[in-house]
N, C-alpha and C positions, 0 to 999 in steps of 0.2 A: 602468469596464466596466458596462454592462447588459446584461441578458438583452434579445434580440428575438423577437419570435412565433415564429422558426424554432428559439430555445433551449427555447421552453417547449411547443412542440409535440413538441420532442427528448425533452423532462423528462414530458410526458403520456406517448407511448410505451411511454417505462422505467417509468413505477408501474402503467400498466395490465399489462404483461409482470410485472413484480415480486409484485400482486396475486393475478395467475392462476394461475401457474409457481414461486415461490416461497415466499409467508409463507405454505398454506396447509402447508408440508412443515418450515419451520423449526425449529419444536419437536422435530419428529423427528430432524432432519440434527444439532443439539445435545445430543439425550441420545446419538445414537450415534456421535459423534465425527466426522463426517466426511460430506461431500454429493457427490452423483454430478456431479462438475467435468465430466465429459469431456456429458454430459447437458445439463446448466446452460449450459455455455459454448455449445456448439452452436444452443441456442436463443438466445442473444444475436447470435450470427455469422450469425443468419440475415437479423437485422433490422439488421445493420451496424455494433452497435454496438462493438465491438471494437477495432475501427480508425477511430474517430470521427479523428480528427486523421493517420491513415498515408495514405500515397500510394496514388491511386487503382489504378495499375498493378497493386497486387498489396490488392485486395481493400479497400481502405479506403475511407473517406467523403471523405479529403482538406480537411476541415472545419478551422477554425482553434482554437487551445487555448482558445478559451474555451467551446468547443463541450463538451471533454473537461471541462473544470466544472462547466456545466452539468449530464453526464452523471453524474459523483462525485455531485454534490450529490442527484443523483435516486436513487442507490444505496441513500443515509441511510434512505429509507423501506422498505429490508429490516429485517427488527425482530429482527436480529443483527447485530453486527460482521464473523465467521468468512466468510460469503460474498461480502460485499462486501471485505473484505480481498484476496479469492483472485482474483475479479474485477480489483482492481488492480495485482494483479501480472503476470497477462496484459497490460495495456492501458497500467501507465505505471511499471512496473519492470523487468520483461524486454525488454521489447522498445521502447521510445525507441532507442538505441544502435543492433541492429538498424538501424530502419526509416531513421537519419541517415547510418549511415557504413558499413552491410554492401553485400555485391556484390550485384548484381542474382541471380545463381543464387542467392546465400545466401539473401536474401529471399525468393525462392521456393522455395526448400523448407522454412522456417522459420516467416518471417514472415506468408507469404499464408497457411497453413495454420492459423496462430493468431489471424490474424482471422478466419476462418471459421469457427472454434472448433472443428475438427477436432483440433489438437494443442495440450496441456497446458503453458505453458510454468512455469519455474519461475527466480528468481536465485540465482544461486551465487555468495554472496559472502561470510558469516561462516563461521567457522569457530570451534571449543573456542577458541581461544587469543585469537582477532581479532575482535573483534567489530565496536566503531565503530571502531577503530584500522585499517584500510582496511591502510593502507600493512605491515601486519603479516603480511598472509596466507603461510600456509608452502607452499599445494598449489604443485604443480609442474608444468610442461611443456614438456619436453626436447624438442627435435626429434630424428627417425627418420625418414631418408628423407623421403618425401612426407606424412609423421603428424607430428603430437604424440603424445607418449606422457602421458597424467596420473597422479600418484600423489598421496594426500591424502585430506582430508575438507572436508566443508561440514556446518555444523549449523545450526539454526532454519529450514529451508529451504521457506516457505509454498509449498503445494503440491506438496511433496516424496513424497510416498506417492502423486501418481496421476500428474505429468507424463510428458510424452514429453521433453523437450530441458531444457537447462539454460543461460541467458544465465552462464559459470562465467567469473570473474577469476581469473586463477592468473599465476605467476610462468613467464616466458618468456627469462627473462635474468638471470645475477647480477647486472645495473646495479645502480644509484641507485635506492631503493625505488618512486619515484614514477616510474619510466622505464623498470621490468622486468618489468611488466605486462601482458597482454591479456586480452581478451574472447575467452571460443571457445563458440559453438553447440554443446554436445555431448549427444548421444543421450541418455539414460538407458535405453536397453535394453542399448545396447553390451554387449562383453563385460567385464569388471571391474569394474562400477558393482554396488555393493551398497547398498540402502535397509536402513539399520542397523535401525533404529526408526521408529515415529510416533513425536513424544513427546507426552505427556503435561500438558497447560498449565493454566494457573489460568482464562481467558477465549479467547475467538475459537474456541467449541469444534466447532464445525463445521465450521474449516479444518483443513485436515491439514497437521500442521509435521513433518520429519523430519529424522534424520541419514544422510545419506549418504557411503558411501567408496568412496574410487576407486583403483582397483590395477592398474596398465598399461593404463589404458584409450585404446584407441587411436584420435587423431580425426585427419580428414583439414586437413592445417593452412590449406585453402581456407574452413575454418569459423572460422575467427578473423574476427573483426568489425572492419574499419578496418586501420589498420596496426599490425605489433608493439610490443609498446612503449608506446603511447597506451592502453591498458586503464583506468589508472589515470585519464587524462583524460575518458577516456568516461564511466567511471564516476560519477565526477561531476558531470558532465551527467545524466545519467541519474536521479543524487540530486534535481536541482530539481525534476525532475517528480515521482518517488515521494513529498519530501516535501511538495509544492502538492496531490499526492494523499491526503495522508495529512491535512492540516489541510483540507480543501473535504468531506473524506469524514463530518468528525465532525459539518457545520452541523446536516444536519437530524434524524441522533439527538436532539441536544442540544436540538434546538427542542422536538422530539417529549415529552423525560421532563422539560423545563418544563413543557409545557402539558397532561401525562400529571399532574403533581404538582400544578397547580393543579387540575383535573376533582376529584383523590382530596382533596385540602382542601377543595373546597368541599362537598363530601358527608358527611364528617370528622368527627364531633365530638369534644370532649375539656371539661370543666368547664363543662357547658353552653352552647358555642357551635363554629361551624363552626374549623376552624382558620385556614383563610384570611382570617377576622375578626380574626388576632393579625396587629398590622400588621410585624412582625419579621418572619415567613413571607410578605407581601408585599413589602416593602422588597427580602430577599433573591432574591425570584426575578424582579424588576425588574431586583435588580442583575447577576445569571446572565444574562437576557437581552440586557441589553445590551453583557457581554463577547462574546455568541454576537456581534452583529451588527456588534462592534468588529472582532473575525476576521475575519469577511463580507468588511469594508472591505479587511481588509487581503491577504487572499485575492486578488481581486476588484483590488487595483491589482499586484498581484506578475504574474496572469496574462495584464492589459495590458500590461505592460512586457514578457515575455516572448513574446509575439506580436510585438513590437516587434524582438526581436534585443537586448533589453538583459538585461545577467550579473542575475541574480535571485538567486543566491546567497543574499544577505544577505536578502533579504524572503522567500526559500523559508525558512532558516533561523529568521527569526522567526517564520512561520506557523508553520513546526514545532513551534516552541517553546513560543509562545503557546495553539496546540488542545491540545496534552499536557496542558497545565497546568489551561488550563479544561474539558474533558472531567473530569480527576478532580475539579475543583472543584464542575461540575454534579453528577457521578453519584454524589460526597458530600452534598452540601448535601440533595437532593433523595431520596434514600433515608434521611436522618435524620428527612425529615417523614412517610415512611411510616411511620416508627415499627418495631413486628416484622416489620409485612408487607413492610420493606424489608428483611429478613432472609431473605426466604423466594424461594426459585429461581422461583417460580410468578408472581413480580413482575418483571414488563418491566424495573425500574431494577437489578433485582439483577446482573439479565443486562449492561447496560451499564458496572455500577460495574466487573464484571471484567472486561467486554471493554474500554473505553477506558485501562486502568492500560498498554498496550502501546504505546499513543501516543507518552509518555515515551522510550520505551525503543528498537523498531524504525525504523530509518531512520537512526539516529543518537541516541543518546542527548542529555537535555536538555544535558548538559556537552558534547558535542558541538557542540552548535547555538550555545552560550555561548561556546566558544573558537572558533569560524566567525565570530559575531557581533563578539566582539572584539577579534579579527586586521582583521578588516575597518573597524574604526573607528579603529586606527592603537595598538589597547594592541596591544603584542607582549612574551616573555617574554625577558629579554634571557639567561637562562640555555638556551632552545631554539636 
């Protein structure tokens, strides 16, 4: 895959938008917890970018996934994690599923609306107890009549304190864990939906993460996404992209508090010389570099293949893996040569060392992407 003039004319766009609309509020949106989503988004939905890859019918670009790369990779230069996090949960967690297998009414009253950036979306799918364990989730959804009925909770939920709807997996059937499943579109004003909390996080301080509970909250069962049953499949689908979103998101951070840590070495002194004269602090940030652009590589063939109709699985799962890993390794390595001032909140890398530690952990944890990885290469546990 390569970018062509129409990707980097997509990636101008987003840093002039980003520029004007964004970094100049960043600081603020992070001491106060939380940025005006419904504000933010709407300025993106006007310029299309939203629905870079959804069907044109209901508001999108109809552009192919390397379009929506492109677009991640141009978010990196918000000089936070929390807003572009919330961004891609609108654009390649909530709503993939949606825009493949919902009804055309559902799509319009859901999907068109969230690319336009009118409506807030959010995913409903961890829970206290379930986190990467998918198949674990306890919420419920009994049919009544022409409704579901839900009772439960959801917790971690980005974007959970401002959206309007919730992409929510809950259980629809006593089956077979992986077959009693669905996706349902539901409100968040409804009546029974209580936002528990924001919570409170180490990094991403700008996005608002909540818990939510749900106590007979009543959806109409035309809001289920695809057929019953299949949730758990979609779901999954639904993963390759959040996690090709979640490894393309970290490129240009990373590039960024490389070449943020060479500027501050080479102005640096320590024992009478620059620090970037100590060839150890060169070596290592040659060798940061070129894990960033190892990623790139393999980003970059996961989202050919997927424009392709080929299962990504296994290379979403290693992006996943592999950006987790080197995100903390950058925004270590590269805060130890700040020295204190890599200690102090008023340094760009400090902001990153805590936002990137969620890399690891959201989407799937690295044990997660480990046993995906090595099911698929034929270790399987003969005691599972």
């Amino acid at each position: 895959m390569m970018f062509q003039q129409e990707h980097l004319e997509l990636q101008r766009s987003v840093r002039k938008l980003i520029e004007s609309e964004i970094n100049p509020h960043v600081d603020e949106w992070e001491q106060v917890g939380q940025f005006p989503a419904h504000e933010v988004f709407k300025k993106f939905g006007q310029q299309g970018l939203l629905g870079i890859n959804k069907p044109e019918r209901f508001g999108g670009l109809g552009l192919d996934y390397t379009f929506s790369i492109a677009f991640t990779e141009a978010l990196g230069n918000i000089r936070c994690g929390g807003v572009p996090l919330a961004i891609g949960v609108q654009t390649d967690m909530a709503t993939p599923a949606l825009a493949k297998h919902g009804s055309d009414a559902l799509r319009a009253e859901f999907l068109e609306p969230a690319i336009a950036g009118d409506l807030v979306a959010c995913i409903g799918v961890s829970e206290p107890s379930a986190g990467s364990d998918v198949s674990r989730i306890k919420t419920q959804a009994r049919k009544d009549g022409g409704d579901y009925v839900i009772n439960g909770g959801k917790m971690w939920i980005t974007n959970g304190a401002q959206a309007d709807w919730m992409c929510m997996l809950a259980n629809t059937s006593d089956g077979p864990l992986h077959k009693s499943k669905s996706l349902i579109c539901v409100p968040l004003k409804s009546r029974g939906v209580t936002i528990a909390r924001k919570l409170d996080k180490l990094g991403m301080r700008s996005s608002d993460t909540a818990q939510i509970f749900f106590e007979e909250v009543r959806v109409p069962q035309r809001n289920r996404i695809g057929e019953e049953g299949l949730g758990f499949v979609y779901q999954m689908e639904q993963f390759q992209e959040e996690r090709l979103w979640s490894a393309a998101s970290q490129l240009r951070p990373l590039e960024q508090a490389i070449a943020d840590t060479i500027e501050y070495t080479q102005t640096r002194e320590a024992f009478g010389r620059r620090l970037i004269d100590n060839q150890a602090i060169r070596f290592r940030l040659s060798e940061l570099q070129t894990q960033v652009e190892l990623l790139r590589s393999l980003i970059y063939r996961a989202a050919t293949e997927y424009i392709a109709g080929v299962d990504v699985t296994t290379l979403a799962s290693m992006a996943k893996l592999a950006s987790g890993r080197i995100a903390r390794e950058v925004a270590d390595s590269c805060l130890q040569y700040y020295g204190g001032m890599g200690f102090m909140n008023e340094t760009p890398i400090s902001r990153l060392f805590r936002d990137a530690r969620v890399a690891s952990i959201g989407g799937g944890a690295d044990e997660i992407m480990l046993e995906i990885i090595s099911k698929r290469m034929g270790m399987t546990d003969r005691k599972a």
